[in-house]
TIBARO-770422 format. One record per residue (C-alpha): z, y, x. Coordinates in Angstrom, 2 decimals, padded with zeros to 5 digits. Layout:
# TIBARO-770422
rec Z->Z; Y->Y; X->X
...
This chain:
# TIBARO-770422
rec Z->-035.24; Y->-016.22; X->042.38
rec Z->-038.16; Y->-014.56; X->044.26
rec Z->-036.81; Y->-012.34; X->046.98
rec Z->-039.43; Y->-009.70; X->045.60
rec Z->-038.07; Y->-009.44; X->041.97
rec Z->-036.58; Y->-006.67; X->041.57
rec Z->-035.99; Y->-007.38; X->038.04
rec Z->-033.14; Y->-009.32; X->038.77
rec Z->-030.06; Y->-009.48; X->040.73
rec Z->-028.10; Y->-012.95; X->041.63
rec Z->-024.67; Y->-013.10; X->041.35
rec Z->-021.96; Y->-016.01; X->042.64
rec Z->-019.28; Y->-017.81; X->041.20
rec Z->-016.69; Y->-020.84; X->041.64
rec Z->-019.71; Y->-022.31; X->039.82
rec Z->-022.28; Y->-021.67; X->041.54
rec Z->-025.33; Y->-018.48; X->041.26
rec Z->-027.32; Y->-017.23; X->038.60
rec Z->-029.72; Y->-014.52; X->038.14
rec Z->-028.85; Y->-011.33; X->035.88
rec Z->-030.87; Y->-008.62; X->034.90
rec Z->-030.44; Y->-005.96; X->037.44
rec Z->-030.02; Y->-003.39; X->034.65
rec Z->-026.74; Y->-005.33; X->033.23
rec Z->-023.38; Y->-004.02; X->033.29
rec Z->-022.34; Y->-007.49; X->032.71
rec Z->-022.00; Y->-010.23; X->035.13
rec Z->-022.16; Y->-013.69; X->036.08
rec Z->-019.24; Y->-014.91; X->033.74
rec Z->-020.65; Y->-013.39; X->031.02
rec Z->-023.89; Y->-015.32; X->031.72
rec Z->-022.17; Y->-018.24; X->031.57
rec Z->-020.64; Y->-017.64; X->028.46
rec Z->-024.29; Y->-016.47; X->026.87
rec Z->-025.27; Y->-019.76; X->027.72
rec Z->-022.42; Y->-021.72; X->026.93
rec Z->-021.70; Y->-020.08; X->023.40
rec Z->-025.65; Y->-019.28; X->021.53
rec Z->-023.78; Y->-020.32; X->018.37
rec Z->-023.28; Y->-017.45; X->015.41
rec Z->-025.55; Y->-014.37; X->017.20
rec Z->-022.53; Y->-012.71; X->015.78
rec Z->-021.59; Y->-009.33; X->018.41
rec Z->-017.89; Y->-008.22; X->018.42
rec Z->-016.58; Y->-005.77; X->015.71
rec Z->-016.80; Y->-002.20; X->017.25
rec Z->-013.49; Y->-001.12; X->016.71
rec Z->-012.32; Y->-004.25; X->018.77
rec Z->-014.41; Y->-002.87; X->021.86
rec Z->-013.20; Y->000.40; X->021.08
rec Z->-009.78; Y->-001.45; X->021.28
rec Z->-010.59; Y->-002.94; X->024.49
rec Z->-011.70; Y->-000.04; X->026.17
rec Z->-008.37; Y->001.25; X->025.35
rec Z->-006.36; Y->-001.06; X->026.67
rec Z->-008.07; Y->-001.51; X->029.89
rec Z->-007.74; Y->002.23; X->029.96
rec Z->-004.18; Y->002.46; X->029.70
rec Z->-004.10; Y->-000.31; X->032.26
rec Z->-006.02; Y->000.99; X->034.63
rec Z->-003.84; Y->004.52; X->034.14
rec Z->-000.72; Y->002.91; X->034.60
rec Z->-001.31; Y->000.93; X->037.82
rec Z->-002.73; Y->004.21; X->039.36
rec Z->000.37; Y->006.01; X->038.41
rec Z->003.07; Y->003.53; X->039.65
rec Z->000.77; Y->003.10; X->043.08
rec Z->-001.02; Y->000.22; X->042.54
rec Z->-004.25; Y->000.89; X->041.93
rec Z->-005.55; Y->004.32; X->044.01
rec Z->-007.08; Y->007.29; X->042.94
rec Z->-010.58; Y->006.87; X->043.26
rec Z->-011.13; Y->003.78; X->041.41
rec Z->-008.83; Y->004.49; X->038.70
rec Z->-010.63; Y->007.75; X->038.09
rec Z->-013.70; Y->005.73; X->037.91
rec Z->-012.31; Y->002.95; X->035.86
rec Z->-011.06; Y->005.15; X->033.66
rec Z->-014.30; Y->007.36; X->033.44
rec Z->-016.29; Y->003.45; X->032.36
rec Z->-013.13; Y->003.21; X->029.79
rec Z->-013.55; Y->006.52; X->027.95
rec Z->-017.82; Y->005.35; X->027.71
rec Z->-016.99; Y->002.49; X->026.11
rec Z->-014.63; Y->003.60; X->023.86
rec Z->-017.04; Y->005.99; X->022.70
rec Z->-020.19; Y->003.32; X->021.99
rec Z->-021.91; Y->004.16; X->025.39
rec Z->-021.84; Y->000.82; X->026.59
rec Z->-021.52; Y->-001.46; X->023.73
rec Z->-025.16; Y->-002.67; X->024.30
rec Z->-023.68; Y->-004.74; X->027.15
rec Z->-021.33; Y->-006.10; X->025.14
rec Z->-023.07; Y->-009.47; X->024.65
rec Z->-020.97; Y->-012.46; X->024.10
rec Z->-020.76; Y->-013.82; X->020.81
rec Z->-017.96; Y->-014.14; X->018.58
rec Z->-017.78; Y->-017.52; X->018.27
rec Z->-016.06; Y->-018.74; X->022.14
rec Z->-013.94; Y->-021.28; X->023.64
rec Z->-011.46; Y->-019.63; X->026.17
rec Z->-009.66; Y->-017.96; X->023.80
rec Z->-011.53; Y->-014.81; X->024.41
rec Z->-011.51; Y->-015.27; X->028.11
rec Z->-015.51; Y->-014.41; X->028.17
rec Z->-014.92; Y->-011.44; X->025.97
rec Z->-012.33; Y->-009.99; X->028.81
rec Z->-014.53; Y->-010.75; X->031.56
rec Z->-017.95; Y->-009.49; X->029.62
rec Z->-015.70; Y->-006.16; X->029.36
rec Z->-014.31; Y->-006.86; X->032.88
rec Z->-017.52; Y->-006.63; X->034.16
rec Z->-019.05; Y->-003.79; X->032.34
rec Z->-016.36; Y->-001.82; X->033.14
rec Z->-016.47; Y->-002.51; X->036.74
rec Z->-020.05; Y->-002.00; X->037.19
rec Z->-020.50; Y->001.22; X->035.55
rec Z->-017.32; Y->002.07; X->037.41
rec Z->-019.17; Y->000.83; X->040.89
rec Z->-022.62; Y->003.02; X->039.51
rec Z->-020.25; Y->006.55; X->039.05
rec Z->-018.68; Y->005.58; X->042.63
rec Z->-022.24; Y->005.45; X->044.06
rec Z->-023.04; Y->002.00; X->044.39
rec Z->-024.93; Y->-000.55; X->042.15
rec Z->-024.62; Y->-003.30; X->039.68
rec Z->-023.38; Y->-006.42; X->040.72
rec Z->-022.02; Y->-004.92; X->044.43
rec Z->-017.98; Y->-004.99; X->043.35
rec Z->-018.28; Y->-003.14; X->046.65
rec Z->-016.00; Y->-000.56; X->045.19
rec Z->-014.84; Y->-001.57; X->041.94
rec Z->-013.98; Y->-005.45; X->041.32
rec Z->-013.96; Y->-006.66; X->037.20
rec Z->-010.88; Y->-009.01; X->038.58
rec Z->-008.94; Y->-007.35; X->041.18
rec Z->-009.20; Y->-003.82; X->040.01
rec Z->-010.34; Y->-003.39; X->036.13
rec Z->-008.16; Y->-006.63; X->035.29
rec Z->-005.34; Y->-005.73; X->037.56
rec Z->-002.21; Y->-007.47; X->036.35
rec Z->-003.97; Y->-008.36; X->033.17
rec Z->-004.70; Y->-011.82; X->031.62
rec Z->-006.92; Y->-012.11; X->028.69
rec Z->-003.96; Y->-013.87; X->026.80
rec Z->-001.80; Y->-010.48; X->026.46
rec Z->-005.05; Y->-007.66; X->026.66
rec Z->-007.30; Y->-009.78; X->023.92
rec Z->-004.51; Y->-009.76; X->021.13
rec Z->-003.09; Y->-006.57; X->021.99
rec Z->-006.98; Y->-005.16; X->021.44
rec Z->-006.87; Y->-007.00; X->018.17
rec Z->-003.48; Y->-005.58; X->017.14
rec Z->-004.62; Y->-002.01; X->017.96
rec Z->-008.33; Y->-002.13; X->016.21
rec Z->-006.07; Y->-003.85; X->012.90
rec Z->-003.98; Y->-000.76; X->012.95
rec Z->-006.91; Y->001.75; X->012.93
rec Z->-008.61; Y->000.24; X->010.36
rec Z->-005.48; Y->000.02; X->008.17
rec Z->-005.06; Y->003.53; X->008.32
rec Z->-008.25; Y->003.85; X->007.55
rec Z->-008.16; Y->001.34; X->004.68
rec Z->-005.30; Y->003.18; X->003.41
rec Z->-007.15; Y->006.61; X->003.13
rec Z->-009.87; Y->004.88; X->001.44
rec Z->-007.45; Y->002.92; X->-000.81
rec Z->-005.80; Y->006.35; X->-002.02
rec Z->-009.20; Y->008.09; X->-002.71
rec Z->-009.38; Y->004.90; X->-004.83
rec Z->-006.43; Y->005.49; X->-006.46
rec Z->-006.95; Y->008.78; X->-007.35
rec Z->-010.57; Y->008.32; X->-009.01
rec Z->-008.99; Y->006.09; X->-011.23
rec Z->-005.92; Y->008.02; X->-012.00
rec Z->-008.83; Y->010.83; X->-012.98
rec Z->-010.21; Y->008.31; X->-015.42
rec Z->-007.02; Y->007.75; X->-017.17
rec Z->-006.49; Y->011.32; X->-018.00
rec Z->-009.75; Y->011.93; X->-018.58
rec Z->-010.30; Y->008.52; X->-021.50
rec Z->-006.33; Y->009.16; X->-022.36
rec Z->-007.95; Y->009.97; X->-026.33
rec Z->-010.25; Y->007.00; X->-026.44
rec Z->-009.03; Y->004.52; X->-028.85
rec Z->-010.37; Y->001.02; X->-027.82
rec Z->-009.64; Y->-002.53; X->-028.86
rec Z->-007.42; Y->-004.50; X->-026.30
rec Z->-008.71; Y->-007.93; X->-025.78
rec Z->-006.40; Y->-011.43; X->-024.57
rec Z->-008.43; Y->-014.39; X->-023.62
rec Z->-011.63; Y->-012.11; X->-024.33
rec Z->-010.63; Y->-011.94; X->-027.81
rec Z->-009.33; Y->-009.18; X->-029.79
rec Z->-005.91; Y->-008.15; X->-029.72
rec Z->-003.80; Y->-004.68; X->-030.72
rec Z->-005.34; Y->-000.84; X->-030.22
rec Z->-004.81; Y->000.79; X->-027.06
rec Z->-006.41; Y->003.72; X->-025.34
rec Z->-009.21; Y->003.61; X->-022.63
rec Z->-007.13; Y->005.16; X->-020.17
rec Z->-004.23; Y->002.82; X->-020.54
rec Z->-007.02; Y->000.35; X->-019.32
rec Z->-007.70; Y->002.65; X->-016.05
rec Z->-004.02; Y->003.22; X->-015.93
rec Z->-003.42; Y->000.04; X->-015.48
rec Z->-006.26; Y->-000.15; X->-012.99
rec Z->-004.94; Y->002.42; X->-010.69
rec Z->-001.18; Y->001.09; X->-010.57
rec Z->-002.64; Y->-002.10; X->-009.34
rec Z->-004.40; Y->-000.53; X->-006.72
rec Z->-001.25; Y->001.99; X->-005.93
rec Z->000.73; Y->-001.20; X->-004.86
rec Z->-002.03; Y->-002.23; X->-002.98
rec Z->-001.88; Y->001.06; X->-000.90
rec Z->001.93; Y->000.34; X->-000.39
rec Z->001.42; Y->-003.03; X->001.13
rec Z->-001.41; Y->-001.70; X->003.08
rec Z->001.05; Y->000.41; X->004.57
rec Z->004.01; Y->-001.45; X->005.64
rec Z->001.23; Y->-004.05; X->006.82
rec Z->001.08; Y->-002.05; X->009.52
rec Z->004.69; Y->-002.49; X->010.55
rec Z->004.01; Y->-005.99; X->011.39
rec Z->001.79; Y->-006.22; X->013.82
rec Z->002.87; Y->-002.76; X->015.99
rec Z->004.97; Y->-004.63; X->018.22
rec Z->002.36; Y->-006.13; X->021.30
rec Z->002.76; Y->-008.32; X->023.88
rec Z->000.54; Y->-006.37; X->027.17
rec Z->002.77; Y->-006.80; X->029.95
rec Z->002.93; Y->-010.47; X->029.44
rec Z->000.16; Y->-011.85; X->031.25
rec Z->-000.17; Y->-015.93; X->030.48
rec Z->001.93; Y->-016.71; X->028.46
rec Z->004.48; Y->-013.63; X->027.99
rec Z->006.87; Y->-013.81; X->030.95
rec Z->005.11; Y->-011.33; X->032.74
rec Z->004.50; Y->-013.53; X->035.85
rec Z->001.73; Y->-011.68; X->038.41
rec Z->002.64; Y->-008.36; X->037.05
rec Z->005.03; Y->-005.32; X->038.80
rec Z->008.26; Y->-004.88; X->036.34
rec Z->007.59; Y->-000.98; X->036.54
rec Z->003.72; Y->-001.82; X->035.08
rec Z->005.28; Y->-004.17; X->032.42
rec Z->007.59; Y->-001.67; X->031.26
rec Z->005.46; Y->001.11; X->031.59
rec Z->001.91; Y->000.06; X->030.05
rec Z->002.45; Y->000.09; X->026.54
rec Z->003.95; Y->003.39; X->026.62
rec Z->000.57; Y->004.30; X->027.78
rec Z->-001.44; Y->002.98; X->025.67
rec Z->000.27; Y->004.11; X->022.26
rec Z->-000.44; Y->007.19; X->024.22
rec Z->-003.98; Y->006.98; X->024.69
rec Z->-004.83; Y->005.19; X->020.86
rec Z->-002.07; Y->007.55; X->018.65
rec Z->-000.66; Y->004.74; X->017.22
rec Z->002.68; Y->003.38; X->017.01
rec Z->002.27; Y->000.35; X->019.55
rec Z->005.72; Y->-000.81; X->021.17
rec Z->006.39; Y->-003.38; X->023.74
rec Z->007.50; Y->-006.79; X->022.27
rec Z->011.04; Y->-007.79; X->022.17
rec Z->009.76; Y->-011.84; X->022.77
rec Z->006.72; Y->-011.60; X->024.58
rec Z->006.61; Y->-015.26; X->024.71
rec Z->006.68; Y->-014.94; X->021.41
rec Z->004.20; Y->-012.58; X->020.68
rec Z->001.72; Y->-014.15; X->022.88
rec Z->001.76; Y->-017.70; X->020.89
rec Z->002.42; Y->-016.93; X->017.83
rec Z->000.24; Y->-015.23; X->014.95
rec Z->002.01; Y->-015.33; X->011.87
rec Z->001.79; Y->-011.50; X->011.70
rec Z->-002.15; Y->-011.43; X->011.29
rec Z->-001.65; Y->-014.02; X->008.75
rec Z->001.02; Y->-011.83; X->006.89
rec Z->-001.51; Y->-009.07; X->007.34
rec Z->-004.35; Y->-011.06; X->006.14
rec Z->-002.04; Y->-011.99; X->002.86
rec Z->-002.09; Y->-008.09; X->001.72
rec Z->-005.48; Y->-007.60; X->002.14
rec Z->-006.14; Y->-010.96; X->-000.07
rec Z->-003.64; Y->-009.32; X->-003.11
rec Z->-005.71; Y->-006.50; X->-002.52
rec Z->-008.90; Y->-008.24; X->-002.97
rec Z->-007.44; Y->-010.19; X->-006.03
rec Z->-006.66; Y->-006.57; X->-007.65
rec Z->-010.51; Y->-005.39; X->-006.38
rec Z->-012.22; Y->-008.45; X->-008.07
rec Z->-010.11; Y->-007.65; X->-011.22
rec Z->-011.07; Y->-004.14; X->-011.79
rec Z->-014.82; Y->-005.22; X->-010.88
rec Z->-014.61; Y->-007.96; X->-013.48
rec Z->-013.31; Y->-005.74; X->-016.04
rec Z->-015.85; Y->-002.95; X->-015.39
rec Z->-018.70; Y->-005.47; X->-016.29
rec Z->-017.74; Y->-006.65; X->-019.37
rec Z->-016.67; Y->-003.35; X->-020.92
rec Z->-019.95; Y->-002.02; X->-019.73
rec Z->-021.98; Y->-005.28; X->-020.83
rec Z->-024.95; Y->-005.02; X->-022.99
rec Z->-025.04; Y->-002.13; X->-023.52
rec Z->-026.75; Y->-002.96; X->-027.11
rec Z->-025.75; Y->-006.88; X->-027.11
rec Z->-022.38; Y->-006.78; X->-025.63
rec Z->-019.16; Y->-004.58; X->-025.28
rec Z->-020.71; Y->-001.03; X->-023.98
rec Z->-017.75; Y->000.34; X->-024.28
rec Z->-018.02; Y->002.18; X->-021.26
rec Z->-021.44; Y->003.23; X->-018.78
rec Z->-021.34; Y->002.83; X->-015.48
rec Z->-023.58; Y->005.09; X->-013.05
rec Z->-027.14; Y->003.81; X->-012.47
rec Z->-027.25; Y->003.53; X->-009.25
rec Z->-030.70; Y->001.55; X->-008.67
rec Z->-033.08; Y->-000.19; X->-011.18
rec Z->-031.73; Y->-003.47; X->-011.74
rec Z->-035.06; Y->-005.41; X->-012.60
rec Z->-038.52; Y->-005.90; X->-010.57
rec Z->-039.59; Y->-007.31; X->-013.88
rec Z->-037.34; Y->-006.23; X->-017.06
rec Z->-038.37; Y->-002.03; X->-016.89
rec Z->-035.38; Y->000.22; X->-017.63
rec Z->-032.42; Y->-002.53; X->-016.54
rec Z->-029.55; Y->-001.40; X->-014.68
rec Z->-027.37; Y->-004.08; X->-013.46
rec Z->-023.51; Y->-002.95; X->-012.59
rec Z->-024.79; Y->-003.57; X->-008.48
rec Z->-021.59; Y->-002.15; X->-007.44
rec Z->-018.73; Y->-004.41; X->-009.57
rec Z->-020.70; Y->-007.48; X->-008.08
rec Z->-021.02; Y->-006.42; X->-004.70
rec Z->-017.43; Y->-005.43; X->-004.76
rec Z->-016.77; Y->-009.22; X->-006.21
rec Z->-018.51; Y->-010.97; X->-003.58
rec Z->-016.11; Y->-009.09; X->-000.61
rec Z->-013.01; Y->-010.07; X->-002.36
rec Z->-014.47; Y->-013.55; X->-002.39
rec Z->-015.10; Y->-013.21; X->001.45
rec Z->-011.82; Y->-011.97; X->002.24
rec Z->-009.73; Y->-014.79; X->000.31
rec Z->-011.75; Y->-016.97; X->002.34
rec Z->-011.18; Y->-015.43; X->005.18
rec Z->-007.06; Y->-015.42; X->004.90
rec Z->-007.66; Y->-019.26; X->005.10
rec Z->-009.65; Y->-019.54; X->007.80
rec Z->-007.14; Y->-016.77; X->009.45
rec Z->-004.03; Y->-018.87; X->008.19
rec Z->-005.68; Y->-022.14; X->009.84
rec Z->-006.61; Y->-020.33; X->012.55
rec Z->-002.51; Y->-019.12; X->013.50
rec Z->-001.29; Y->-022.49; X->012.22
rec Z->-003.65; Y->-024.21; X->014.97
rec Z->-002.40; Y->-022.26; X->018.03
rec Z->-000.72; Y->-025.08; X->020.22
rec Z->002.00; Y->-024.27; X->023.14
rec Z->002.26; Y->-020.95; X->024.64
rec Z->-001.27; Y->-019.90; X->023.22
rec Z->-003.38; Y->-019.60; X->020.54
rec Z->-007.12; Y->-021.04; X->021.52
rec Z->-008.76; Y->-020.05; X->018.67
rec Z->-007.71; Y->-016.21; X->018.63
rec Z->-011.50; Y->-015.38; X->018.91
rec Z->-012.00; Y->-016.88; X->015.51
rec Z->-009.07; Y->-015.07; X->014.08
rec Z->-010.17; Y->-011.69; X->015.64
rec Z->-013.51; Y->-011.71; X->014.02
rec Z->-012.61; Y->-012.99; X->010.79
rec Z->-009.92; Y->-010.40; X->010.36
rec Z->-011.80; Y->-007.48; X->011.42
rec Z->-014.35; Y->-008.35; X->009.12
rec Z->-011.90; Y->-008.55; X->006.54
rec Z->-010.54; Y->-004.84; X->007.13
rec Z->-014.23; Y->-003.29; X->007.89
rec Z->-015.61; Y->-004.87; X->004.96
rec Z->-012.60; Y->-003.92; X->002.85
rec Z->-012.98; Y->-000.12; X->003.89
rec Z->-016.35; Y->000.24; X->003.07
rec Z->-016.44; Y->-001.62; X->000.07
rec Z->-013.31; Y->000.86; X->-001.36
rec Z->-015.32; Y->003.52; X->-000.53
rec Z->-018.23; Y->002.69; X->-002.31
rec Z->-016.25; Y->001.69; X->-005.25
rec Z->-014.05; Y->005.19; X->-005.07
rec Z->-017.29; Y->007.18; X->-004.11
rec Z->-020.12; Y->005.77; X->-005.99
rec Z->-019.11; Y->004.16; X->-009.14
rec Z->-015.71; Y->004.88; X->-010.26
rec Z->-016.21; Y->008.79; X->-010.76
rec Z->-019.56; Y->008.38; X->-012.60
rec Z->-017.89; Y->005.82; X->-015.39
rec Z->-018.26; Y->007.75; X->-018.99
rec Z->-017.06; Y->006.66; X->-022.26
rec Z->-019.28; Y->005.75; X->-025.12
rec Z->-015.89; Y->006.56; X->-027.78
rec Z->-018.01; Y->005.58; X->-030.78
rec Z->-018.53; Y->002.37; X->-029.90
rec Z->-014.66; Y->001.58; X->-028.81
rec Z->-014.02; Y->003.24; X->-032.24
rec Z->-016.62; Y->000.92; X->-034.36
rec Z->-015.04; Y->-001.81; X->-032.46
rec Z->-011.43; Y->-001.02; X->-033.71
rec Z->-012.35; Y->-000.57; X->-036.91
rec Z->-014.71; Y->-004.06; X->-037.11
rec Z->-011.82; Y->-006.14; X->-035.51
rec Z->-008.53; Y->-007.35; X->-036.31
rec Z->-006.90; Y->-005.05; X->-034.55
rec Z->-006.16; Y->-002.38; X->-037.03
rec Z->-004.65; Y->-004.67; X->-039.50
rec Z->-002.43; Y->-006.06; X->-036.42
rec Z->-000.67; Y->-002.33; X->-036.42
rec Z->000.47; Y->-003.22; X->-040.12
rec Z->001.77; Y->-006.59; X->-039.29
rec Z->005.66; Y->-004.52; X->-039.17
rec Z->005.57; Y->-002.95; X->-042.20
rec Z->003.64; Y->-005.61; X->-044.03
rec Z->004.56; Y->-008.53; X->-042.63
rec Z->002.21; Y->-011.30; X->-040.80
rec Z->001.21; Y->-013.64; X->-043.89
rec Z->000.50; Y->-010.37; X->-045.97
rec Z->-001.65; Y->-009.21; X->-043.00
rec Z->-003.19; Y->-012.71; X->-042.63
rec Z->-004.15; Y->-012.40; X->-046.59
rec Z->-005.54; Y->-009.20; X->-045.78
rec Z->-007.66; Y->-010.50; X->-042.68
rec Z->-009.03; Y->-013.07; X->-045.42
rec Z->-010.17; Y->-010.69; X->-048.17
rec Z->-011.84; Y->-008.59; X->-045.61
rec Z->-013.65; Y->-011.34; X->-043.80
rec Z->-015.07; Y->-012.83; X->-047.38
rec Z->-016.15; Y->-009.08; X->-048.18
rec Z->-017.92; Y->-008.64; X->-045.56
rec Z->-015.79; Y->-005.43; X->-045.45
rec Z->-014.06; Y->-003.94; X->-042.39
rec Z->-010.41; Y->-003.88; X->-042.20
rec Z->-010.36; Y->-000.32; X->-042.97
rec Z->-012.38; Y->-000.47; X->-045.59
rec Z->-009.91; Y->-003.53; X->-047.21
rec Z->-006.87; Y->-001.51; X->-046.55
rec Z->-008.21; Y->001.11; X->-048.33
rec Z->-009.58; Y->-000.29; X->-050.81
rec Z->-006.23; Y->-001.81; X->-051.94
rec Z->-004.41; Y->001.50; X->-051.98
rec Z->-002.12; Y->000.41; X->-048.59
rec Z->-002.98; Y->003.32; X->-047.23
rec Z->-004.89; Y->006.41; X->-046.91
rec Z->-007.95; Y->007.50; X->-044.39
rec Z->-005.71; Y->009.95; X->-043.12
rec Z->-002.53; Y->007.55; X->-042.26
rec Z->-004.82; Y->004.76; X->-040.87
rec Z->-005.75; Y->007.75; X->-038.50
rec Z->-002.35; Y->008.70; X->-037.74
rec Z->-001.42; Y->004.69; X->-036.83
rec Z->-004.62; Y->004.68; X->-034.85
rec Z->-003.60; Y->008.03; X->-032.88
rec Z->-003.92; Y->007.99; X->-029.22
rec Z->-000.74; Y->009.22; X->-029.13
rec Z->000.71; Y->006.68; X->-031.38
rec Z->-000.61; Y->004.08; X->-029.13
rec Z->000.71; Y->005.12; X->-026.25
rec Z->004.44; Y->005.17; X->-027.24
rec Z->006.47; Y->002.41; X->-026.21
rec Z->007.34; Y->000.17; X->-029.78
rec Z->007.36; Y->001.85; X->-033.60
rec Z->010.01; Y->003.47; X->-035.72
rec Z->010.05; Y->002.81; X->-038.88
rec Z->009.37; Y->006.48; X->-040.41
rec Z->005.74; Y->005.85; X->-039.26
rec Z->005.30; Y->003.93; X->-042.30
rec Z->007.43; Y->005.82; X->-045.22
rec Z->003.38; Y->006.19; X->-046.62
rec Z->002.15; Y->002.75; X->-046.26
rec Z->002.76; Y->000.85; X->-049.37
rec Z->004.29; Y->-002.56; X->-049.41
């Protein structure tokens, strides 16, 4: 390093030196682990340096109020804390995702940060630790193994309470289309072929109980991964830490994030084992089955529209061809598709991940941290989009579910109790050698009127549960 750069500073380690940008907030571990991990160019998730920020805040808060850390630093600690939390200093933030250490560089890269903006508001400058040291003070009866999955634990729970909102809004939109498509008479279709009459908004009904469960599993989800394991240091007996900071810190902290953290019962436990993310990571994959159902369904009932089912529209919400003028491609169905694929791929690499820990800790937590977090984020915006953008624009084209009914096989299916099914079948026949509908056949052979074909077909017919046998005093036999 030339003495007269002042473009960088040099710092020391166990290791050795190396030369950091005087500007950085980070230090010389994180340089190493720059180095030492160029893999994915993948940052951490925001709401896990949010999460971070917190937890070194309520650390930091708790030492200085049991004595062990004094005033003036904590103040200052705390002052870095409440920056980060808020985005301030997330450029500095530059490990990637992808580590060995199980997250040890992502503690010290925060570590560091944290103590050098601390050292700056105290007066001095990056890289001094003159004032405020990333180990003895910022990490002050910390280790990474109890701070890096209680961070994960409390950025999970934010963003299922924020999936959950979305998830409702969800809900909702397609409750709306169920009342509003409750008089559309549609064919229903098994193994995309045609089945019995039903309405439109049994379809969305259906839709939005699926997604109603969804928001119930999303919420007790949460109830499995409030209990955290800060306090525990290595490995969760709390060795290196004060009892009164152990007892103490989590209090703080649900404090400081609002949510319903609680100290561990096992923190041995808690600090090995990960079997709640992977419980977690199982509801968000039923959820993402449910997602890819309703997005699947919305195409094909939209298809065509001239060529295939258009039985309902879908908002145009870009122009779906740089070469085929006036196409509009459902864009948000398939984007919707390919997160659900991502997440059920996800639970296995999560699943792997928490079967893989070995011991008293889990060494690839930094693989399970990002891969669940994307999970939730992409999850949340993806419902939103769905809730916001599509589902409240969908309109039904009834004269085409109505044509279809009346082309298909389903009307004579309603007769099949009064008639019987080789009657029916005979009827089927006649029609199909005509080249007349179904309605037309019945008709024509007197069975029944225009008016009681209506009546069978009636919305509210159809959405009775089973016949009675007055329905069809007028049909004749």
């Amino acid at each position: 390093m030339d003495s007269h750069d002042e473009t960088l500073r040099r710092e020391h380690d166990a290791l050795g030196e190396l030369d950091i940008p005087a500007g950085a907030y980070y230090g010389i571990h994180t340089m190493r682990a720059v180095r030492n991990f160029p893999f994915s160019g993948y940052r951490l998730h925001a709401p896990f340096i949010k999460a971070l920020a917190l937890v070194k805040q309520a650390c930091a808060a708790t030492n200085a109020a049991l004595g062990h850390l004094d005033r003036e630093r904590s103040e200052a600690i705390i002052a870095a804390c409440k920056e980060m939390e808020n985005g301030q200093l997330s450029d500095h933030i530059v490990v990637d995702a992808f580590q060995g250490g199980a997250g040890t560089s992502t503690n010290m890269n925060v570590n560091e940060v944290l103590a050098n903006r601390a050292e700056e508001l105290l007066g001095g400058n990056p890289g001094e630790y003159a004032r405020v040291h990333p180990i003895h003070h910022v990490n002050m009866h910390q280790s990474t193994n109890d701070v890096y999955p209680t961070a994960l634990k409390v950025a999970s729970l934010s963003l299922l309470v924020g999936l959950e909102n979305q998830v409702a809004d969800l809900q909702e939109a397609l409750q709306a289309k169920e009342n509003a498509f409750r008089d559309v008479v549609k064919v229903g279709r098994t193994e995309l072929t045609d089945a019995v009459p039903m309405t439109l908004g049994m379809t969305f009904g259906a839709f939005a109980d699926s997604i109603a469960r969804d928001r119930w599993r999303i919420f007790k989800s949460r109830e499995r991964i409030k209990k955290v394991n800060l306090g525990g240091t290595a490995i969760g007996t709390g060795l290196g830490a004060p009892r009164d900071y152990v007892l103490k810190v989590t209090e703080t902290l649900r404090h400081l994030c609002g949510l319903p953290v609680s100290r561990a019962e096992n923190l041995v436990d808690a600090t090995q084992n990960m079997d709640s993310f992977v419980e977690v990571s199982g509801m968000l994959k039923a959820y993402a089955a449910n997602l890819m159902k309703i997005s699947s369904d919305l195409r094909l009932l939209a298809s065509g529209p001239a060529t295939g089912l258009g039985e309902i529209s879908l908002p145009p919400l870009q122009a779906g061809s740089s070469i085929m003028a006036g196409k509009i491609n459902p864009v948000m169905p398939e984007a919707v598709t390919q997160v659900a694929l991502k997440v059920m791929g996800n639970d296995q690499t999560i699943a792997l991940s928490a079967g893989m820990g070995q011991l008293e800790l889990n060494h690839l937590m930094p693989l399970l941290t990002h891969t669940l977090l994307e999970s939730l984020i992409l999850l949340v915006n993806v419902t939103k989009g769905l809730a916001q953008d599509c589902v409240p624009g969908i309109t039904a084209n009834t004269e085409r579910c109505l044509s279809h009914v009346e082309q298909s096989h389903a009307l004579a299916t309603v007769l099949v109790p009064v008639l019987g099914y080789g009657k029916v079948e005979a009827l089927l026949s006649k029609a199909k050698a005509s080249g007349r509908t179904i309605r037309e056949e019945i008709i024509l052979q007197g069975i029944a009127s225009p008016e009681i074909i209506d009546a069978l077909l009636s919305p509210k017919r159809l959405c009775k549960l089973g016949f009675t046998p007055d329905e069809f005093d007028e049909v004749k036999l």
